[in-house]
C-alpha positions in Angstrom: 71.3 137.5 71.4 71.9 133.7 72.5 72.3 131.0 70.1 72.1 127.5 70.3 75.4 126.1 69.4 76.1 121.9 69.1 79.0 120.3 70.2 80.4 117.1 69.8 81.9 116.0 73.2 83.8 111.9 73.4 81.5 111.2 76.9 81.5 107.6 77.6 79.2 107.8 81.2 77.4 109.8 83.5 80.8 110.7 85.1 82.0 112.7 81.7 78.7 114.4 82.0 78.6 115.0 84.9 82.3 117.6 84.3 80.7 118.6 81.2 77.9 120.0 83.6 80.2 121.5 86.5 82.5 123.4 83.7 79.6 124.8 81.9 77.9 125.7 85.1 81.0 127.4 86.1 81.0 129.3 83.1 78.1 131.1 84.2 75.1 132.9 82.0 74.6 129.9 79.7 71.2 127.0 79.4 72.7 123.7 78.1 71.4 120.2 77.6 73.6 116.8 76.8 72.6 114.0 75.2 74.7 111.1 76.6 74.0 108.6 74.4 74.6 110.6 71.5 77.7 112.4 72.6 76.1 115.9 71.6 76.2 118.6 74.1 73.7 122.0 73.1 74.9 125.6 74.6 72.1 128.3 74.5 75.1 131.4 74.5 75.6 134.8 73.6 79.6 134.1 74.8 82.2 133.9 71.6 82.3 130.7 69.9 85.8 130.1 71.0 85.0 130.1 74.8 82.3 127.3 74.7 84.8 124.6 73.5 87.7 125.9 75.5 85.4 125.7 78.2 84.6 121.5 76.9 87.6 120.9 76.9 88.9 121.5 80.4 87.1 118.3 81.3 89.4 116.5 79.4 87.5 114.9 76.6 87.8 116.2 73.4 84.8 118.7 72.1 84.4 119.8 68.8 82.2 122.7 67.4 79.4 121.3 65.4 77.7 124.6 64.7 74.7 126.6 65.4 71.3 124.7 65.9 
């Protein structure tokens, strides 16, 4: 079952959203959408809570779990 999960990610441009979309591609099996100006990024996911964020963070920027949407 996939749930929509919301992040929290520090993304000042296109550039940190731009590795916010390579990592999560990467990742494989996941639909996400990132709101920029908000600094929200949303993970549709049936992969453990802990692996989205550890996944976030290998961009550098600092991601933290919101919850489910």
């Amino acid at each position: 079952m996939t749930t929509r999960h919301e992040f929290f990610v520090d993304m000042t441009c296109e550039g940190c959203s731009g590795a916010d979309t390579r990592v999560l591609n990467k990742l494989g099996g996941v639909q996400f959408e990132i709101d920029l100006p908000n600094k929200k990024v949303f993970i549709e996911s049936d992969k453990d809570t802990d692996v989205l964020p550890e996944t976030l963070k290998k961009t550098g920027k600092a991601a933290n779990y919101i919850g489910p949407k």
